[in-house]
C-alpha positions as CSV (number, residue, x, y, z in Angstrom):
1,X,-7.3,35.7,-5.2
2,X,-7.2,37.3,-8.2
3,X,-5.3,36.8,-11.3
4,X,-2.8,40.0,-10.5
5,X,0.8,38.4,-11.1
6,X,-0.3,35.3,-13.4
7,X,1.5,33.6,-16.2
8,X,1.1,36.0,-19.6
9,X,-1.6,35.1,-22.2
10,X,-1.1,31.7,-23.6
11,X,0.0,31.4,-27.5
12,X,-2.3,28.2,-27.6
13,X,-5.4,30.3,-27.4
14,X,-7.3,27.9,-24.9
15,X,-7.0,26.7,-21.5
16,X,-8.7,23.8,-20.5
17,X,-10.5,22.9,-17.2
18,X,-7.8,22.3,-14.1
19,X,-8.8,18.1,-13.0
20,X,-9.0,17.9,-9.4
21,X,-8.5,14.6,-7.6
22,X,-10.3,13.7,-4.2
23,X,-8.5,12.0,-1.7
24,X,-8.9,10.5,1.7
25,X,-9.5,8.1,4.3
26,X,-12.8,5.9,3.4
27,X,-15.5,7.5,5.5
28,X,-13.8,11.1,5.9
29,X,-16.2,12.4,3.5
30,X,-14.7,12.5,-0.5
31,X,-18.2,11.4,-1.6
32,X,-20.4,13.6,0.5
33,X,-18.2,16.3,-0.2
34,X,-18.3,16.2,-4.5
35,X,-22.2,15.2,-3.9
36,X,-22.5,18.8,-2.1
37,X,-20.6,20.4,-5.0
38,X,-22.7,18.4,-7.4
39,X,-25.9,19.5,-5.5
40,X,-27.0,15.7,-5.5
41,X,-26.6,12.4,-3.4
42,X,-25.7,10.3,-6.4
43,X,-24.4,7.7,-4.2
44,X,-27.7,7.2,-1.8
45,X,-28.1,4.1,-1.3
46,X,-24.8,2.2,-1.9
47,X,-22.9,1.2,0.3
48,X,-21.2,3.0,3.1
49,X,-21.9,5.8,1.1
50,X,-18.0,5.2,-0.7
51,X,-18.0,5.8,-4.1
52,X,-18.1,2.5,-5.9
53,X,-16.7,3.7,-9.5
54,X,-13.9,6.2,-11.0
55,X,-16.1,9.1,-12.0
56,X,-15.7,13.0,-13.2
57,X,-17.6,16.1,-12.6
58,X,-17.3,19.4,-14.3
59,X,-18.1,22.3,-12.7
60,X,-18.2,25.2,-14.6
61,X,-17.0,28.9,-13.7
62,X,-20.6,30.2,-13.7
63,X,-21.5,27.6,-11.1
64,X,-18.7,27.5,-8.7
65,X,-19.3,31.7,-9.2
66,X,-22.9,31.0,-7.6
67,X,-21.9,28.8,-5.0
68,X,-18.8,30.4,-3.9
69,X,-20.7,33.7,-3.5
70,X,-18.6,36.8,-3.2
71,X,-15.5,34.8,-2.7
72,X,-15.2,34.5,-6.0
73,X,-16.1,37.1,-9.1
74,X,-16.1,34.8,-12.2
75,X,-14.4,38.4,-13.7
76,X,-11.2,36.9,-12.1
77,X,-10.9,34.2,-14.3
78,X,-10.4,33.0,-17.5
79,X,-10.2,29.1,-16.6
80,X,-13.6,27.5,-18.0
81,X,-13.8,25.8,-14.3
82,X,-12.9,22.3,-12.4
83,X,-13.0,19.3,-13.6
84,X,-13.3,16.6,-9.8
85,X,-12.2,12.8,-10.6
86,X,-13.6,11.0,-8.3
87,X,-12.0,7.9,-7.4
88,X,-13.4,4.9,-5.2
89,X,-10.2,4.9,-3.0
90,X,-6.7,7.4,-4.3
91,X,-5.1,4.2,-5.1
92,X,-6.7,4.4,-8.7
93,X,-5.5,8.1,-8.7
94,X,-1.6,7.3,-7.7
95,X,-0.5,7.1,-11.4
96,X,-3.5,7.9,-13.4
97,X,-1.1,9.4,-15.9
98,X,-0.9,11.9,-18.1
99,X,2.7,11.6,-20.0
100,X,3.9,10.4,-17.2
101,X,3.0,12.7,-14.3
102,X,0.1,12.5,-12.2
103,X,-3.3,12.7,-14.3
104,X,-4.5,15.7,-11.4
105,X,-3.4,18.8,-11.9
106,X,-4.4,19.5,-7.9
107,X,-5.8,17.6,-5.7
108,X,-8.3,17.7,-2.0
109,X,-7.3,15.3,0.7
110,X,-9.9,15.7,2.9
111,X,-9.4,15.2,6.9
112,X,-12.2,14.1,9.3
113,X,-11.3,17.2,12.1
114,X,-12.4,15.1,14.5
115,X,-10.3,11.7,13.9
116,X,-7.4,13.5,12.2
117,X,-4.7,11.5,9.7
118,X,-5.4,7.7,9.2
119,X,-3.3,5.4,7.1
120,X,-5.5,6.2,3.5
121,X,-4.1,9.9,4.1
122,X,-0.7,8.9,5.0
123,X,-0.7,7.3,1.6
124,X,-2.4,9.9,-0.1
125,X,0.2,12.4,1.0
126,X,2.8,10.1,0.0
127,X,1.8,9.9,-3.5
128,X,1.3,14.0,-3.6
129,X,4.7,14.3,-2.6
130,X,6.0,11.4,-5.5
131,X,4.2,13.0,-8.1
132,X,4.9,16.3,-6.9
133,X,0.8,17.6,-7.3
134,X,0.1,20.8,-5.5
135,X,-3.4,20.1,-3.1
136,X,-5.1,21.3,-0.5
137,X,-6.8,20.3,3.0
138,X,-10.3,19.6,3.7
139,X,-10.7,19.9,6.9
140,X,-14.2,17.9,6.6
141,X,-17.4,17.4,9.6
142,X,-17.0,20.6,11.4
143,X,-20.7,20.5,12.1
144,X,-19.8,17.5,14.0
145,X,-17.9,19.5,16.8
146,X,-20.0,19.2,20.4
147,X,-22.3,22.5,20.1
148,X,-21.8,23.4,16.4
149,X,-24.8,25.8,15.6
150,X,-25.0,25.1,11.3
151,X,-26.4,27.6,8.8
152,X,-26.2,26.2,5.1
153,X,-24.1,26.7,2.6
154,X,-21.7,30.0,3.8
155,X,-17.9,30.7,4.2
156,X,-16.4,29.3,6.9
157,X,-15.2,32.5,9.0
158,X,-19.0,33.6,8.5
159,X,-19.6,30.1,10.2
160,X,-16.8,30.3,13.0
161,X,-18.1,33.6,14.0
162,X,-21.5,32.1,14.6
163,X,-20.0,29.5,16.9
164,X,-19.3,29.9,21.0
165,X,-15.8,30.5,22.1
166,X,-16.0,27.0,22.9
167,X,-16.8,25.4,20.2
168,X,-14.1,27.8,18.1
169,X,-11.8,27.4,20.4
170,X,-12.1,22.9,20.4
171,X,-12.1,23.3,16.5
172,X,-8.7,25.4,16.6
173,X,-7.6,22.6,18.7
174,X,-8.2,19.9,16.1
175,X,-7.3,22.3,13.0
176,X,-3.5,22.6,15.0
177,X,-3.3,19.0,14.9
178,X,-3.9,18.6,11.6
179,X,-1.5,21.3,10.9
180,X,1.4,19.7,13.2
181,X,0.4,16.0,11.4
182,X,1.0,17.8,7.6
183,X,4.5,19.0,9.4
184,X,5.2,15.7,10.4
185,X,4.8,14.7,7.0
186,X,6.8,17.1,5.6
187,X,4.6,20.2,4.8
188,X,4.3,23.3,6.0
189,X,0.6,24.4,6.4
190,X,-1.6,26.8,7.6
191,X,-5.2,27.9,7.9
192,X,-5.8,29.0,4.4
193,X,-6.7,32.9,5.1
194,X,-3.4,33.4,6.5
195,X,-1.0,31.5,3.6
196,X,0.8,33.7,1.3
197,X,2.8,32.1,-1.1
198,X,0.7,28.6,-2.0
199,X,3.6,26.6,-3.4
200,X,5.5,27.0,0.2
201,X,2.7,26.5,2.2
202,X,-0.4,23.9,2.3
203,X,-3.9,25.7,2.8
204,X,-6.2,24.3,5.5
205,X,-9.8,24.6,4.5
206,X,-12.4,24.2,7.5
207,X,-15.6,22.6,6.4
208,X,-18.8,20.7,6.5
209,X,-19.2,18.2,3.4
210,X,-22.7,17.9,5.0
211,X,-24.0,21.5,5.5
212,X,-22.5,23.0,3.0
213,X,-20.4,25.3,5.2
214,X,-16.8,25.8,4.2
215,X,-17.5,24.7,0.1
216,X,-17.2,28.3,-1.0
217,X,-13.5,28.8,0.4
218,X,-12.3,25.5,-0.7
219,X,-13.7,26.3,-4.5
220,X,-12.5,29.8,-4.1
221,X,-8.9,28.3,-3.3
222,X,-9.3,25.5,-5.8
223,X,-9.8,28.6,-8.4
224,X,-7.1,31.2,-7.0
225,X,-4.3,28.5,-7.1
226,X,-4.9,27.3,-10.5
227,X,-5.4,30.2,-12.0
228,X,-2.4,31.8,-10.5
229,X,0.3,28.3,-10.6
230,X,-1.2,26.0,-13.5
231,X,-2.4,28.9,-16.3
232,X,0.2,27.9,-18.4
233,X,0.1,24.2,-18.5
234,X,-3.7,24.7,-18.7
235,X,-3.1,26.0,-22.1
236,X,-3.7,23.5,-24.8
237,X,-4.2,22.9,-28.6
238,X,-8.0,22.6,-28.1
239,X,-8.0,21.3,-32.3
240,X,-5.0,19.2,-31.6
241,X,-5.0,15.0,-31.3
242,X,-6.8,14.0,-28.0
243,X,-4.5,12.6,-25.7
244,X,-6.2,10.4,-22.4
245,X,-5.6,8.3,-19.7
246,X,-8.6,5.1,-19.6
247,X,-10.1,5.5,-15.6
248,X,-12.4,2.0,-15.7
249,X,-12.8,-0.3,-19.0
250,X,-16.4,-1.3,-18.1
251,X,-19.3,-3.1,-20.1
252,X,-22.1,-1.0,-20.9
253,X,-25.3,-2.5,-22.4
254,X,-26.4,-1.8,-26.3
255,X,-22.5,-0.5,-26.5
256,X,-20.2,-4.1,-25.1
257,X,-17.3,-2.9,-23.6
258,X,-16.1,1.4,-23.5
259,X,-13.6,3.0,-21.6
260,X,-14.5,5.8,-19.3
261,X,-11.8,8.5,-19.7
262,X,-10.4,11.4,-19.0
263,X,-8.9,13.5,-22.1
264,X,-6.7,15.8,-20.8
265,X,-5.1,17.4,-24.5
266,X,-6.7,18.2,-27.5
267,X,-10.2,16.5,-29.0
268,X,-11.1,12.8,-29.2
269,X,-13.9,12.7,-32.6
270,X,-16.5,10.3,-33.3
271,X,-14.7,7.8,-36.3
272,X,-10.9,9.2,-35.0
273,X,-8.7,6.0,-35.3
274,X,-7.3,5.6,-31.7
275,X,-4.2,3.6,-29.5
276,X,-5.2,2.2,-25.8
277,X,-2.9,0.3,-23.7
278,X,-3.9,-3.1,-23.4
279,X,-2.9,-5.9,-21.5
280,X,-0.6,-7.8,-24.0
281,X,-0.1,-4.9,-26.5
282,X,-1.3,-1.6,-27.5
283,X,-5.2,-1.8,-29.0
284,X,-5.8,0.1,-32.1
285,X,-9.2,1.1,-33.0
286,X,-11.6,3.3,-34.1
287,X,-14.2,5.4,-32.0
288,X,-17.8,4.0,-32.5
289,X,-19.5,6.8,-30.4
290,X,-18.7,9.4,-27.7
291,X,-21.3,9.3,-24.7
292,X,-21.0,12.0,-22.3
293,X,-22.7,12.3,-19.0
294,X,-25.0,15.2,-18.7
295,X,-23.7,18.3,-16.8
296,X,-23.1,17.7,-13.1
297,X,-24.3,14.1,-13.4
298,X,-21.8,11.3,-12.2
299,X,-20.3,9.6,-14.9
300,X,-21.1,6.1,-13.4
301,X,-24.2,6.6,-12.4
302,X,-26.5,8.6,-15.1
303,X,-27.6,5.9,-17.4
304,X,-28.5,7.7,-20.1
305,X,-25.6,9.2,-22.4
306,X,-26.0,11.8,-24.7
307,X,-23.8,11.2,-28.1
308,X,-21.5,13.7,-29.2
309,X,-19.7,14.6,-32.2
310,X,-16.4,15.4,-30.4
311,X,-14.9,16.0,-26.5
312,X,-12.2,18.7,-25.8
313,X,-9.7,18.7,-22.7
314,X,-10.5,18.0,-19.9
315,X,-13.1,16.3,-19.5
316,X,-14.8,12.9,-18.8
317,X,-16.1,10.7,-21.4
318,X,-17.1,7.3,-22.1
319,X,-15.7,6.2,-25.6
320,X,-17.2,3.0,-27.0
321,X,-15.2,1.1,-29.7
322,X,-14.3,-2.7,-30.6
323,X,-11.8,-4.8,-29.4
324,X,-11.0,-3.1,-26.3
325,X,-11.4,-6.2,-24.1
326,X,-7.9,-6.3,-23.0
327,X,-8.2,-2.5,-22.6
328,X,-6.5,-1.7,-18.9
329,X,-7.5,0.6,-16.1
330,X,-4.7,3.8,-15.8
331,X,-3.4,3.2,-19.4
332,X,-2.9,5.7,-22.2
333,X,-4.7,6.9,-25.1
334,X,-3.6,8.7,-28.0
335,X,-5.5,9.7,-30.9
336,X,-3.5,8.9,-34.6
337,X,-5.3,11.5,-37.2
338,X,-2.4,12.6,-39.0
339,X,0.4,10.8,-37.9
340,X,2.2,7.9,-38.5
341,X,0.2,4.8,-37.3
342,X,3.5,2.8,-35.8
343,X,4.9,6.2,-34.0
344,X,1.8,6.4,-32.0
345,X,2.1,3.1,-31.2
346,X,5.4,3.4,-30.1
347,X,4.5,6.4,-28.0
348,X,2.0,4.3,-25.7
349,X,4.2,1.3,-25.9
350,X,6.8,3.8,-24.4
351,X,4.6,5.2,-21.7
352,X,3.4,1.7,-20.8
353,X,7.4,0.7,-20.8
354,X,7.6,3.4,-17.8
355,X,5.0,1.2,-15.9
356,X,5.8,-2.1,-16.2
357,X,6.9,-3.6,-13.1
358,X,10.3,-5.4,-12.7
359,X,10.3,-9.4,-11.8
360,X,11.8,-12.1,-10.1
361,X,11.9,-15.7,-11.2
362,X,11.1,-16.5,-7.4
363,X,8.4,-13.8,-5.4
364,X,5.1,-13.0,-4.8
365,X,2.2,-12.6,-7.3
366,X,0.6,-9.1,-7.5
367,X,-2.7,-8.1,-8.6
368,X,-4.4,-4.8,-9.1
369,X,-6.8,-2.5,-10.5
370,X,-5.1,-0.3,-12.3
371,X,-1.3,0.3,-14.0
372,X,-0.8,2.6,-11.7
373,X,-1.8,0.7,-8.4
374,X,0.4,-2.0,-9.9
375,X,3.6,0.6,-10.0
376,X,2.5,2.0,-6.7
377,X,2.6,-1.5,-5.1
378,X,5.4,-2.8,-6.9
379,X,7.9,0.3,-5.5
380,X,7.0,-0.4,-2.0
381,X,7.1,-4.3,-2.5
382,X,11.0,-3.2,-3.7
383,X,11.5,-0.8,-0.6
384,X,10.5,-3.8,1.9
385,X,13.1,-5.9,-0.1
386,X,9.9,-8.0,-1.3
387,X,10.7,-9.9,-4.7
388,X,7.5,-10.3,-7.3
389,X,7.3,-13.4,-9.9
390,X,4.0,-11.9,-11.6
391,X,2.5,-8.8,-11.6
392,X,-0.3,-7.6,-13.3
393,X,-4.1,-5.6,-13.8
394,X,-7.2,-7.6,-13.2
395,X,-9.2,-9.8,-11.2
396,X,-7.4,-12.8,-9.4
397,X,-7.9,-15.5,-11.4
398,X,-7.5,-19.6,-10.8
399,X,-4.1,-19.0,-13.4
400,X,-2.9,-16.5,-10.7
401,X,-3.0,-19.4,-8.0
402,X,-1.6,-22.0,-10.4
403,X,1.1,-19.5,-11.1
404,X,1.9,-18.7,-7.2
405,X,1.6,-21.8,-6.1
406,X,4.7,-22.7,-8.3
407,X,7.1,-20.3,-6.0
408,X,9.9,-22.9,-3.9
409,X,9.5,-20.7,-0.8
410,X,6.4,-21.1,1.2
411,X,6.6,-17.0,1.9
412,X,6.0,-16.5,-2.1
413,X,3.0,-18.5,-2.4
414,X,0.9,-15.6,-2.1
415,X,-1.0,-13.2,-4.1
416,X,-1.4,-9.3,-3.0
417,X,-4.4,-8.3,-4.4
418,X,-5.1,-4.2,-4.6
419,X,-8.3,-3.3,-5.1
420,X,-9.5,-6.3,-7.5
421,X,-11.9,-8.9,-7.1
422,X,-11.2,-12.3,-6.7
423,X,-13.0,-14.9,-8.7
424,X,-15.0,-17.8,-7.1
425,X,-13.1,-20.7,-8.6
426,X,-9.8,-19.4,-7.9
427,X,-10.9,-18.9,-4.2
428,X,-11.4,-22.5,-3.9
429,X,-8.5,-23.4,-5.7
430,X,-6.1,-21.2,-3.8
431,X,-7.5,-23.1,-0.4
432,X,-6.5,-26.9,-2.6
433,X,-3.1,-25.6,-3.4
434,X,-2.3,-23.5,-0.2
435,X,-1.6,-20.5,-2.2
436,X,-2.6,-16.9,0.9
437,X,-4.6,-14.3,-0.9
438,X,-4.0,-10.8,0.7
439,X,-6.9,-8.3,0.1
440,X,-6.9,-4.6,0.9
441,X,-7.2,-0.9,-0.9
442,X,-4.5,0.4,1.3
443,X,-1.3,-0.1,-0.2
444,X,0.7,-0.1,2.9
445,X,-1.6,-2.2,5.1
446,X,-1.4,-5.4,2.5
447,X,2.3,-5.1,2.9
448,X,1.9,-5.4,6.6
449,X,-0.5,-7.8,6.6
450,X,1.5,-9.9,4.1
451,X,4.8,-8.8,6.4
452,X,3.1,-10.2,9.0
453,X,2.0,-13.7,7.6
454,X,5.8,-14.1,6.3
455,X,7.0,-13.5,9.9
456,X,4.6,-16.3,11.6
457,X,6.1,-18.6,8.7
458,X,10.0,-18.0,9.7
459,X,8.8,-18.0,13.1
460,X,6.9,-21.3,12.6
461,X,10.2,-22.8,10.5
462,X,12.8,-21.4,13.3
463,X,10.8,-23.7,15.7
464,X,11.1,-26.6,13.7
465,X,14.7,-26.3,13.3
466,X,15.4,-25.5,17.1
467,X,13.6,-28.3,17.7
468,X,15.7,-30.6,15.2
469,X,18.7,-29.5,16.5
470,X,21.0,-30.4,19.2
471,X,20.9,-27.5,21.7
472,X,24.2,-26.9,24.2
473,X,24.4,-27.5,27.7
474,X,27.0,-28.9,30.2
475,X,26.9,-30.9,33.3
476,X,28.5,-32.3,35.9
477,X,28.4,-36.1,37.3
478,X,28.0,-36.5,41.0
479,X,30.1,-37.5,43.5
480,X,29.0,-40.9,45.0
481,X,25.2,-40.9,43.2
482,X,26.1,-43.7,40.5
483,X,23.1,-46.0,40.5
484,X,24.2,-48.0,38.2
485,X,27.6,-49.1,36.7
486,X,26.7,-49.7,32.7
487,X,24.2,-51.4,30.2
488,X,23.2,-48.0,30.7
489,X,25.2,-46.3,33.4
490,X,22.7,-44.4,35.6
491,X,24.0,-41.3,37.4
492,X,23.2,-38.2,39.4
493,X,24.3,-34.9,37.9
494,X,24.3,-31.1,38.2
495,X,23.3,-29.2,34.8
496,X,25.6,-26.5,35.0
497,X,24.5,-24.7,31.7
498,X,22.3,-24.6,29.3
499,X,19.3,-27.0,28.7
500,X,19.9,-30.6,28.9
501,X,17.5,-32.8,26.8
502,X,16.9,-36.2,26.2
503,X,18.4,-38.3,23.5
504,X,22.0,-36.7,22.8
505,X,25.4,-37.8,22.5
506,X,27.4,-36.6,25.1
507,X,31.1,-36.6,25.8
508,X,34.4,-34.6,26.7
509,X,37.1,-32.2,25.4
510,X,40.4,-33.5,25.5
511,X,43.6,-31.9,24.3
512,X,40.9,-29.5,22.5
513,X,39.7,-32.8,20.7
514,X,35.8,-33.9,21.2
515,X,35.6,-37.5,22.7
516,X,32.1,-39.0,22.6
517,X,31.8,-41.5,25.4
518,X,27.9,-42.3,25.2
519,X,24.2,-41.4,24.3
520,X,22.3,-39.7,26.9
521,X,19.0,-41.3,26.5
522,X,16.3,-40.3,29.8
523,X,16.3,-38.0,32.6
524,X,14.7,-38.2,36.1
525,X,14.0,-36.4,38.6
526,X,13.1,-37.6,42.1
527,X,11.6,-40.6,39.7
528,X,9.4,-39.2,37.1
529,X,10.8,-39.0,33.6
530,X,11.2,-35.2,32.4
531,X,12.1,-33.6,28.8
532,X,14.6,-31.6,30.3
533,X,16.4,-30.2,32.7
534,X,18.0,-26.5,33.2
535,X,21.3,-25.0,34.8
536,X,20.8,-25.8,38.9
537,X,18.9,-29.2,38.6
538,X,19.7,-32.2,39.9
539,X,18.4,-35.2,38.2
540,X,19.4,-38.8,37.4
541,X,20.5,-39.7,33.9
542,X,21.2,-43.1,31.9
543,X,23.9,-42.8,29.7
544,X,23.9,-45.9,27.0
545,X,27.9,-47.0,26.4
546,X,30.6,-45.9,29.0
547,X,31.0,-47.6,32.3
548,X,31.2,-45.5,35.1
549,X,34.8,-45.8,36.8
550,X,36.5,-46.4,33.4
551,X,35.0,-44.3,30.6
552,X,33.5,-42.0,32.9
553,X,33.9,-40.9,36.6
554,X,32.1,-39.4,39.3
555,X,33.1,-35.6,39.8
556,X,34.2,-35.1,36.0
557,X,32.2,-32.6,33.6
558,X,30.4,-33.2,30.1
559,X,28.9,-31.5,27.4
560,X,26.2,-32.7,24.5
561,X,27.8,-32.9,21.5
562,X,27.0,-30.7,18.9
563,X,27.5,-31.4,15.9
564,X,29.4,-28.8,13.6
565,X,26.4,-27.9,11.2
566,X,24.0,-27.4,14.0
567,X,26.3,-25.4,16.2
568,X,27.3,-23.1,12.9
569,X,23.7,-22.7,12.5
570,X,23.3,-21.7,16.6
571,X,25.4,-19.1,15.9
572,X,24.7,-17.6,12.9
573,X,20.9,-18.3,12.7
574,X,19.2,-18.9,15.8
575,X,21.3,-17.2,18.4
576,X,18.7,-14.5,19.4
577,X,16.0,-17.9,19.7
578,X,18.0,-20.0,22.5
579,X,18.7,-19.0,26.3
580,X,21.5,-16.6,27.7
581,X,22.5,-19.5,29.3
582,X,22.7,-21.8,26.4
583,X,24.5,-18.9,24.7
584,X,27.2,-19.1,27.5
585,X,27.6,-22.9,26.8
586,X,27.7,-22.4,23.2
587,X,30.3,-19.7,23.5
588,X,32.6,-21.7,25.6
589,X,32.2,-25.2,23.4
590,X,32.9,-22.7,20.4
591,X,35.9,-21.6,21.9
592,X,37.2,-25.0,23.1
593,X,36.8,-26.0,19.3
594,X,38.5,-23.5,17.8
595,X,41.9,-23.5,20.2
596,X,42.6,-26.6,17.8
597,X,40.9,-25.1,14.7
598,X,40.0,-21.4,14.3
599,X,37.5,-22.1,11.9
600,X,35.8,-24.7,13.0
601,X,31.7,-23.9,12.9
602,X,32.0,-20.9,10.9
């Protein structure tokens, strides 16, 4: 790809380094991938190998020159390189903002070929679309493929021609079904060698995080399509104010607590007076010292800084300054120098403004990790119709269950909680005061979790009100099966709808008028006392109050009474929860009521 039809020379005399994000399913290989770029396994040893901390990563042209091979002639060029965030999970990356777009420029989602889309690149692809960031796909673990003969670090056709017609022809396979599951997303994509026009059409990269195989193409593309689409907005003001977005706030021993961050405009100087979102308001300070991560070292992990004078866009750096306690994850920072101390406040009072999230007096409580997590959340929480009371960055702490636990609704005594810890003591205080804590890193799969905990609730409260109230059903007294006259009458009858239970009043319609005539207190059948009894049975009844031969006779039909509340309710609320037949009953008693009164139980 060479730089043959890109934007003219910028006025601004620089361009700065293009930030790539990495996104992806946990376990599809983000991590393996940057640590094959990076040359090193920063993350042996931790867990799961996936990437505990926000990190960055320059590459520089030279490098990704050497590694791409003859894919790439550094001639082509005039970017300085790549700069790779590396996030623990693309939630952190879904408004790491810059002015109010996404903080990427471009962004990876890698793909395990062999298990194809899972939920985390659903999501990912999601938040592409909403921030509008061009990307491209890894198509990651080739050398997993039954029979894949490896060979290092090499482009991938190199590597396909290596392989049987087998093994080529099962990876095609897969590398179509990644294609058709972009398309079913919305993009059109293809196998990168054969794309044209990049901004139409999604590039496929094949390769092997783990061999190496594949790396070269995906840099080479990386390259080609900024240089070619971003050049422009690559160009900066490299003297200008430093403008950043804060990736973790973090404690770091000797210094108390810094900000790693990424400046994306200008330069951030050692002593420059600066403005960070913070929880409450916007922190001023001043900058104490810059510590910046040796070359291709992982921001989180290299312990030993090097101090330096002053740090141009883009890149990663950790700044360390007082007060920035209340500093928060995903929030802005502007550098004052020359101007006016309030406007710059204003300015990252007005960006944080874009992210605060709307509230309810009644709803759930929402915690998360980072501004931009808490937008993320709070727009699908609005798309599922789900209120929120309190929402904000940070740990779960006991105030976040004393706060949920003072929602009226059962549903809303709950906290989502997006990639935070919770606290000890508010674990055991959330089991005293009943408050669900919903835990998870995928945005969409806390929803359904808490989606699902809200449905056993209603599901749990509709049986408590069927149970409290009256349910219909009719019935028929026998001809020649009274077994007792009064004190209580005791008859034989045929249910001839519905469900007839124990303990209801019971009586007649008469000139479209309800006439009680007794309490239906027990039901046999063939001697044993039962609950119930359905449409068909025969059973004997006791009826408390009417005598039969006056009040009631043999051969006539009743219904339970339902009162107007409950049968309002039957209708509206529960109809879908009761029996066809009961339905039929209901209908019929509805109808009866409403010859005299048309609005009777509405």
């Amino acid at each position: 790809m060479s730089d043959s039809d890109a934007s003219a020379e910028p006025t601004a005399g620089q361009l700065r380094t293009p930030i790539v994000a990495v996104l992806g399913h946990v376990d599809h290989g983000k991590t393996t991938l940057l640590d094959t770029i990076r040359g090193s396994a920063v993350t042996e040893g931790e867990a799961g190998a996936i990437t505990q901390h926000i990190g960055s990563t320059a590459v520089p042209l030279d490098v990704i020159g050497d590694i791409a091979g003859s894919l790439v002639d550094p001639e082509d060029f005039d970017l300085p390189g790549l700069l790779f965030i590396d996030t623990p999970g693309h939630h952190s990356f879904s408004t790491l903002r810059s002015r109010g777009g996404a903080l990427a420029d471009i962004a990876i989602v890698v793909v395990d070929v062999t298990d194809g889309f899972q939920p985390q690149t659903i999501e990912a692809l999601d938040i592409l679309k909403r921030t509008q960031t061009p990307f491209v796909v890894a198509a990651n673990k080739v050398d997993t493929l039954p029979g894949w003969n490896p060979d290092g670090t090499e482009p991938i056709q190199r590597a396909i021609d290596r392989q049987s017609d087998r093994v080529e022809s099962d990876l095609n396979e897969r590398l179509y079904e990644i294609i058709g599951e972009l398309s079913d997303e919305g993009f059109s994509a293809d196998m990168y060698w054969r794309v044209q026009n990049f901004q139409n059409n999604i590039g496929v990269v094949p390769l092997s995080a783990m061999t190496g195989e594949g790396i070269p193409d995906l840099l080479t593309v990386l390259m080609g399509l900024s240089q070619r689409y971003l050049k422009e907005e690559m160009s900066i003001d490299v003297g200008g104010r430093g403008a950043g977005t804060v990736l973790e706030v973090t404690e770091e021993r000797g210094f108390g607590t810094t900000l790693d961050a990424i400046v994306y405009d200008g330069t951030v100087r050692e002593d420059d007076q600066i403005v960070v979102g913070g929880v409450n308001e916007p922190i001023v300070t001043e900058v104490r010292a810059l510590l910046k991560p040796k070359p291709l070292s992982e921001i989180r992990t290299e312990k030993q800084f090097d101090t330096v004078e002053a740090v141009a866009a883009a890149d990663g750096i950790k700044i360390a300054a007082p007060d920035l306690d209340d500093a928060m994850a995903g929030a802005p920072i502007r550098v004052v120098r020359d101007r006016d101390l309030e406007a710059v406040i204003e300015e990252v009072q007005a960006e944080l403004a874009e992210l605060e999230v709307g509230t309810d007096e009644e709803g759930v409580t929402v915690k998360a990790d980072t501004l931009g997590s808490l937008e993320a959340i709070s727009g699908t929480l609005e798309e599922e119709e789900i209120p929120i009371m309190h929402a904000e960055v940070g740990d779960v702490a006991p105030r976040d269950i004393r706060m949920a636990a003072t929602a009226d609704d059962p549903k809303h005594q709950a906290i989502l909680a997006f990639g935070v810890d919770v606290l000890e003591d508010a674990r055991r205080l959330a089991e005293q005061e009943d408050v669900d804590i919903f835990e998870d890193d995928v945005i969409y799969q806390l929803v359904e979790d808490y989606d699902e905990h809200v449905t056993a609730i209603e599901e749990a409260q509709q049986d408590q009100i069927l149970e409290n109230i009256t349910r219909p059903a009719r019935f028929e007294i026998l001809p020649d099966h009274t077994f007792r006259q009064s004190d209580p009458a005791v008859v034989g009858i045929e249910v001839l709808g519905g469900k007839l239970r124990r303990n209801v009043a019971v009586g007649r319609f008469s000139d479209g008028e309800f006439e009680r005539v007794g309490h239906l207190k027990t039901i046999q059948d063939e001697g044993e006392d039962v609950d119930e009894a359905a449409r068909g049975d025969r059973v004997a009844v006791s009826i408390d109050g009417p005598t039969v031969g006056r009040q009631i006779e043999e051969g006539e039909q009743l219904w339970v009474e339902i009162p107007e509340k409950h049968a309002k309710i039957l209708e509206q609320e529960l109809r879908e929860e009761i029996t066809s037949g009961e339905r039929e009953v209901l209908k019929q008693y509805l109808d009866t009521h409403r010859e005299r009164d048309p609005f009777w139980g509405k």
